[in-house]
Biopython code that builds the backbone (N, CA, C, O; Angstrom):
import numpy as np
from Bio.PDB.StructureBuilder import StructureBuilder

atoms = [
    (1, "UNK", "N", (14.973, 29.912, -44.411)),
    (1, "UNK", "CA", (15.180, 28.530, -43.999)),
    (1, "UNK", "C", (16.667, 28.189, -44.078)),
    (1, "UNK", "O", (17.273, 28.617, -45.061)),
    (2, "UNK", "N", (17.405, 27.392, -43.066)),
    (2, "UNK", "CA", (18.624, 27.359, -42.897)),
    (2, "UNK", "C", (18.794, 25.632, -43.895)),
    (2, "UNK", "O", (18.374, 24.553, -43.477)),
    (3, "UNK", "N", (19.317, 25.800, -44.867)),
    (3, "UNK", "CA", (19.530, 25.037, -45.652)),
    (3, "UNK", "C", (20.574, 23.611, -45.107)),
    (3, "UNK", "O", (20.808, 22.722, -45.925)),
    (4, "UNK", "N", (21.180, 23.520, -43.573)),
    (4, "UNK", "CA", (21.677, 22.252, -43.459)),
    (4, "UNK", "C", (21.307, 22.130, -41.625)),
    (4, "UNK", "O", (20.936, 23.165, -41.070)),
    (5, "UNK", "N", (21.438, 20.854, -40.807)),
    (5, "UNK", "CA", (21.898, 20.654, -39.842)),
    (5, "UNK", "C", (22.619, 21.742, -38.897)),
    (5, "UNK", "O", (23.847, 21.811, -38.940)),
    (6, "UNK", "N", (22.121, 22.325, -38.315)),
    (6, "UNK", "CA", (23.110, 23.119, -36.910)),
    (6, "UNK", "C", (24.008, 22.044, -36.251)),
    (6, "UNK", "O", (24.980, 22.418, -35.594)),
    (7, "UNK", "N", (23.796, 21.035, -36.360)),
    (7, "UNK", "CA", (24.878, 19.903, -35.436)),
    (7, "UNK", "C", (25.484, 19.194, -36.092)),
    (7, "UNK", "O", (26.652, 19.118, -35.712)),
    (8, "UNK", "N", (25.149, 18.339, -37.319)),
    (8, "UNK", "CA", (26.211, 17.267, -38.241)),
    (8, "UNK", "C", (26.140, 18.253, -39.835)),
    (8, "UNK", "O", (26.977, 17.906, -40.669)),
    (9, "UNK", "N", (25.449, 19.101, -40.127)),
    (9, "UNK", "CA", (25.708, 19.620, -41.163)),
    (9, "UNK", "C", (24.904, 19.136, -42.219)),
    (9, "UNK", "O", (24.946, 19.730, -43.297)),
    (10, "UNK", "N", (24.155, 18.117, -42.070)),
    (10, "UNK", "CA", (22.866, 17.318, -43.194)),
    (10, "UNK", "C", (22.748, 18.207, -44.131)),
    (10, "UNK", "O", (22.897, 19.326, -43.641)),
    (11, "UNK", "N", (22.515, 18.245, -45.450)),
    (11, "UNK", "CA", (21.676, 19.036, -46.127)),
    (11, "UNK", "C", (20.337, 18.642, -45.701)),
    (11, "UNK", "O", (19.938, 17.526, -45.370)),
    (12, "UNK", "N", (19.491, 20.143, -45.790)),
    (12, "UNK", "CA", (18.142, 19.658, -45.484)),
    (12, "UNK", "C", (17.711, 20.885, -46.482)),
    (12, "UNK", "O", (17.882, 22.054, -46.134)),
    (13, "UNK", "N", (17.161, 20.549, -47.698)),
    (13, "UNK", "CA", (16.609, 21.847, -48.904)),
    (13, "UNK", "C", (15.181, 21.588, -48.724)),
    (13, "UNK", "O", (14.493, 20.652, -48.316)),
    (14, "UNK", "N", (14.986, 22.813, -49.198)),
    (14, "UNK", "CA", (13.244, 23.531, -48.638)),
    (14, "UNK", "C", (12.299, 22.095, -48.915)),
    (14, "UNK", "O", (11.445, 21.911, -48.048)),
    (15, "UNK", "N", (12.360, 20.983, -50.108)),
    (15, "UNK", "CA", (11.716, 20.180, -49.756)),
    (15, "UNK", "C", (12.242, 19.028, -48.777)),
    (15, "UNK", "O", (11.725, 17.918, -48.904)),
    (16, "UNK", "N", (13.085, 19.186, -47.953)),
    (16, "UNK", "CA", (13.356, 17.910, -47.037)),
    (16, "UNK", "C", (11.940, 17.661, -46.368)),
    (16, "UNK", "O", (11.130, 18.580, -46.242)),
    (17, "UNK", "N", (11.710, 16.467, -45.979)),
    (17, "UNK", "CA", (10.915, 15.987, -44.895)),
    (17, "UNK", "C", (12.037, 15.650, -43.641)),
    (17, "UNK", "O", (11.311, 15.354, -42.691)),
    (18, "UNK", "N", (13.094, 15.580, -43.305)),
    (18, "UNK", "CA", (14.036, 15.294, -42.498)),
    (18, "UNK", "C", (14.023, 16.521, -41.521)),
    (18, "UNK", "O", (14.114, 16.211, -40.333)),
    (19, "UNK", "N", (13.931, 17.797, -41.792)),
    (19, "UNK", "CA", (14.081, 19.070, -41.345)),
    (19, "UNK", "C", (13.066, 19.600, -40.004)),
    (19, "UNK", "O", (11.871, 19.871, -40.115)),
    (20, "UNK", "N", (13.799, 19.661, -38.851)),
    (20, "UNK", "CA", (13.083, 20.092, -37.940)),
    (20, "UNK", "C", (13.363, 21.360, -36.987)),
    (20, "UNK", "O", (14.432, 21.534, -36.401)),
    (21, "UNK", "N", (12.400, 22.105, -36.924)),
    (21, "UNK", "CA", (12.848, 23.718, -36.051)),
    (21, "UNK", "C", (12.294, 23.958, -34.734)),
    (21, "UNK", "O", (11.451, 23.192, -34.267)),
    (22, "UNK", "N", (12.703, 24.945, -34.123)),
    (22, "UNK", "CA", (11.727, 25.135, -32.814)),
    (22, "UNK", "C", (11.402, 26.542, -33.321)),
    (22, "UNK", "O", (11.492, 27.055, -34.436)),
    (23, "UNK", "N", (10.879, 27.121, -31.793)),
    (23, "UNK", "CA", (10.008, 28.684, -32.110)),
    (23, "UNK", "C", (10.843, 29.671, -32.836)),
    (23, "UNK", "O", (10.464, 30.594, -33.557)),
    (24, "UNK", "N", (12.104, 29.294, -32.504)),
    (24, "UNK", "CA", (13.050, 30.505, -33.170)),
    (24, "UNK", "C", (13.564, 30.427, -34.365)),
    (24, "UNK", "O", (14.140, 31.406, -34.839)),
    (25, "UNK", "N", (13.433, 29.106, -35.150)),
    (25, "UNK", "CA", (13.596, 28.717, -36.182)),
    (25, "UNK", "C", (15.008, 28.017, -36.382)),
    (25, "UNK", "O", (15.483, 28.106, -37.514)),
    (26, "UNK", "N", (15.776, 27.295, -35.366)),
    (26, "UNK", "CA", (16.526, 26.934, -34.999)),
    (26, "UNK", "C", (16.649, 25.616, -36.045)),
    (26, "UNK", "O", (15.744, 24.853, -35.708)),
    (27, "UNK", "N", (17.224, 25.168, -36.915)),
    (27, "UNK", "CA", (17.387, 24.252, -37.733)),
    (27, "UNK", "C", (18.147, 23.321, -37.386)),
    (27, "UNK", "O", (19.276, 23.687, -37.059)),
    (28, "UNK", "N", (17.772, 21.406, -37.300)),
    (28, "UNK", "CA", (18.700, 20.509, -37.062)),
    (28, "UNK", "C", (17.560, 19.702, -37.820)),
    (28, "UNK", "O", (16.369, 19.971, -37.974)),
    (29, "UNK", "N", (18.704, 18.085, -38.451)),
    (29, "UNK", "CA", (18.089, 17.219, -39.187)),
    (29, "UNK", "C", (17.170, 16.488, -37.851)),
    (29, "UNK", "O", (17.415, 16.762, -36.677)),
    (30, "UNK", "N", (16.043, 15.483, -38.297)),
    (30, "UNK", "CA", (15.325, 14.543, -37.541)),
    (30, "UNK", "C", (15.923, 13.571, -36.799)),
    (30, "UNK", "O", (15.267, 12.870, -36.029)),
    (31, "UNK", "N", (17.456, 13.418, -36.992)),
    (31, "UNK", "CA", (17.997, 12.114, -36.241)),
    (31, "UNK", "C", (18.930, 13.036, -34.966)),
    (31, "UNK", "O", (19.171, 12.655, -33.821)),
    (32, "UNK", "N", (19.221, 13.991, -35.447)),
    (32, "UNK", "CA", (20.052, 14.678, -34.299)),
    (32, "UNK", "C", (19.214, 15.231, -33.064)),
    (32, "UNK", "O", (19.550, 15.295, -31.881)),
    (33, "UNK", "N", (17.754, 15.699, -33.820)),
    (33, "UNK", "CA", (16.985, 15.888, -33.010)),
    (33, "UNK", "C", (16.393, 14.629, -31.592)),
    (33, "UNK", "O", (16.197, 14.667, -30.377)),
    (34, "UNK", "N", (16.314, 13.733, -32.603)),
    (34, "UNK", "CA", (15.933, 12.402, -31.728)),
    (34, "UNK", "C", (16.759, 11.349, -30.883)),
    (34, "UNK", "O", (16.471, 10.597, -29.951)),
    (35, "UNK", "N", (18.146, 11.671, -31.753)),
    (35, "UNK", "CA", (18.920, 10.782, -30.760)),
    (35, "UNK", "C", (20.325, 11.363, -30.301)),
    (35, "UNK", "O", (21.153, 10.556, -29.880)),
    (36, "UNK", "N", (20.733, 13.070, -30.371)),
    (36, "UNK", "CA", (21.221, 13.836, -29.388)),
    (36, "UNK", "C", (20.681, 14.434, -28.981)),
    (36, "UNK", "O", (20.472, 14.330, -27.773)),
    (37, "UNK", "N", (20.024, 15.595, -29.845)),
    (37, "UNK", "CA", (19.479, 16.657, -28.850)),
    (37, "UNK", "C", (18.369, 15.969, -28.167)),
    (37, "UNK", "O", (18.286, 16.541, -27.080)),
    (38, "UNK", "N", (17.457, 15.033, -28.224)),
    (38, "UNK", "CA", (16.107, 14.713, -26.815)),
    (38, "UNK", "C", (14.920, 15.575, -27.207)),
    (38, "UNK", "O", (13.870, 15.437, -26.579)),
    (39, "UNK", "N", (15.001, 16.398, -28.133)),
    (39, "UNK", "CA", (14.434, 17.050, -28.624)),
    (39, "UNK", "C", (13.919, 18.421, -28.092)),
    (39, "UNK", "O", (12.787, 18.902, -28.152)),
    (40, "UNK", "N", (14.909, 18.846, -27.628)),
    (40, "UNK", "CA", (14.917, 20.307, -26.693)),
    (40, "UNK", "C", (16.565, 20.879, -27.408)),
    (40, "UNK", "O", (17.679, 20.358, -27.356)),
    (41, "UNK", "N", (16.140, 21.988, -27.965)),
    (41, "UNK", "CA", (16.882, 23.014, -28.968)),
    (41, "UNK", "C", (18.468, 23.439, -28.132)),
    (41, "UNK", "O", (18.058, 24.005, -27.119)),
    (42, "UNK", "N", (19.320, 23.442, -28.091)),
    (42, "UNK", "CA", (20.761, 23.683, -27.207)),
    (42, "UNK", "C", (20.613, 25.010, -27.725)),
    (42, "UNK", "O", (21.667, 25.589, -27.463)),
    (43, "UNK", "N", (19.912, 25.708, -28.269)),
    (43, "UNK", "CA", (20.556, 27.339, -28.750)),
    (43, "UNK", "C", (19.442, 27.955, -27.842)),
    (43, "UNK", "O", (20.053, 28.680, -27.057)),
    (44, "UNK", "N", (17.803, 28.034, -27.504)),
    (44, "UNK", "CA", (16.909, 28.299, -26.884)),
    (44, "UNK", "C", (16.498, 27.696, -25.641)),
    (44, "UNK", "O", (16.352, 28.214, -24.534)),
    (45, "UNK", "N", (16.270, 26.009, -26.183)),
    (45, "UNK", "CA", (15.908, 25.507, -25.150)),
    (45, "UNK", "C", (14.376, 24.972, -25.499)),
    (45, "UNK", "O", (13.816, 24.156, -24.766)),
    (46, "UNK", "N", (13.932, 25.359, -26.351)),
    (46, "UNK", "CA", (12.605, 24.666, -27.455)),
    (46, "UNK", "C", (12.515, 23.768, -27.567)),
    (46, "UNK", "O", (13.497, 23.030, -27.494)),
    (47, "UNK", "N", (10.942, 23.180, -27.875)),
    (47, "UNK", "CA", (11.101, 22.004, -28.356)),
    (47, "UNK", "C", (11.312, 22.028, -30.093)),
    (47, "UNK", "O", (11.555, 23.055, -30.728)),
    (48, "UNK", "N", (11.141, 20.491, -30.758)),
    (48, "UNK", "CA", (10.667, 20.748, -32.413)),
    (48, "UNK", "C", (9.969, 20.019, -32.654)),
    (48, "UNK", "O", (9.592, 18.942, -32.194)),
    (49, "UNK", "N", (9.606, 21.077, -34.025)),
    (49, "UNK", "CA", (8.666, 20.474, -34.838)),
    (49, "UNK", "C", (8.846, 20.075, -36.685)),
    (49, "UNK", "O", (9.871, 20.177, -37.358)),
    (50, "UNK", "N", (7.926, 19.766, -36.981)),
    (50, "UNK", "CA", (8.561, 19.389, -38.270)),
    (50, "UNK", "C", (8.731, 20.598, -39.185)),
    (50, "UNK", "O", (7.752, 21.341, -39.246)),
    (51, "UNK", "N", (9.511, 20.835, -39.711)),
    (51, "UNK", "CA", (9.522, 22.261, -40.700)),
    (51, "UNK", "C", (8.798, 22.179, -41.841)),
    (51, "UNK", "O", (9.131, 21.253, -42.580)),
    (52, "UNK", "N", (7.744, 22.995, -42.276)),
    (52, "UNK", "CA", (7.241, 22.829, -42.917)),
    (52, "UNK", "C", (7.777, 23.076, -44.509)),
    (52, "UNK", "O", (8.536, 24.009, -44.766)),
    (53, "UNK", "N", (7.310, 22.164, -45.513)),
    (53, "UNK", "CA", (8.046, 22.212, -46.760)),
    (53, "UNK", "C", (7.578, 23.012, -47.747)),
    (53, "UNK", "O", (6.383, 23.152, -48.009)),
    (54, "UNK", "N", (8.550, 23.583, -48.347)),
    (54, "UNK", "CA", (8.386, 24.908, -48.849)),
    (54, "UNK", "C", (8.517, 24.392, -50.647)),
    (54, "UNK", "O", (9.522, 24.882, -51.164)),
    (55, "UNK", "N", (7.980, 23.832, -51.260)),
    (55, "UNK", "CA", (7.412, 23.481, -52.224)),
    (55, "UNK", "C", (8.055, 24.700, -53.464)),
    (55, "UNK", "O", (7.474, 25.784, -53.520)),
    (56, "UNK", "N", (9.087, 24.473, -54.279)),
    (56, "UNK", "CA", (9.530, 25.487, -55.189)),
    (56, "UNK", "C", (8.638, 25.332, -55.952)),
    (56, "UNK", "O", (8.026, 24.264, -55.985)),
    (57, "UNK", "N", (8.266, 26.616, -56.960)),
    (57, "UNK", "CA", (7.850, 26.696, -58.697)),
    (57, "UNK", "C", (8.562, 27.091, -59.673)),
    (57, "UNK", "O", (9.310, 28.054, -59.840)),
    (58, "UNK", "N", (8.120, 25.914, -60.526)),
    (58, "UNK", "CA", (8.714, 25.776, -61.697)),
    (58, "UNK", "C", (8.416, 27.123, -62.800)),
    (58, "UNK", "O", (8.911, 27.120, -63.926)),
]
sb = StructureBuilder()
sb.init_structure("model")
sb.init_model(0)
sb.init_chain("A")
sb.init_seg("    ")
for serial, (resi, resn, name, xyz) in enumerate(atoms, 1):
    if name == "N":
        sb.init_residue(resn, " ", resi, " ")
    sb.init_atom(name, np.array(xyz, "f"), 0.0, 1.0, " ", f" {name:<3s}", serial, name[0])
structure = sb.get_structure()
């Protein structure tokens, strides 16, 4: 999991809810997704979805 933003640099850590990917696993936060990218990936061409959260143990 790519730990920030591909476009503004966000942190986004394995529990973000902010964090969204396409098929290739292409990482950008939820606002870049929605109000630059349109929600079609500039590296593939994908759409996204929400990344699913990866829950650490203690």
């Amino acid at each position: 999991m790519r730990p920030v933003c591909e476009h503004c640099n966000k942190a986004l850590p394995n529990d973000s809810g902010e964090a969204m990917i396409c098929a290739y696993d292409c990482t950008f936060c939820r606002t870049c997704v929605e109000t630059i990218l349109k929600n079609k990936c500039p590296n593939c061409g994908g759409t996204f979805e929400k990344r699913p959260v990866k829950k650490t143990t203690s």
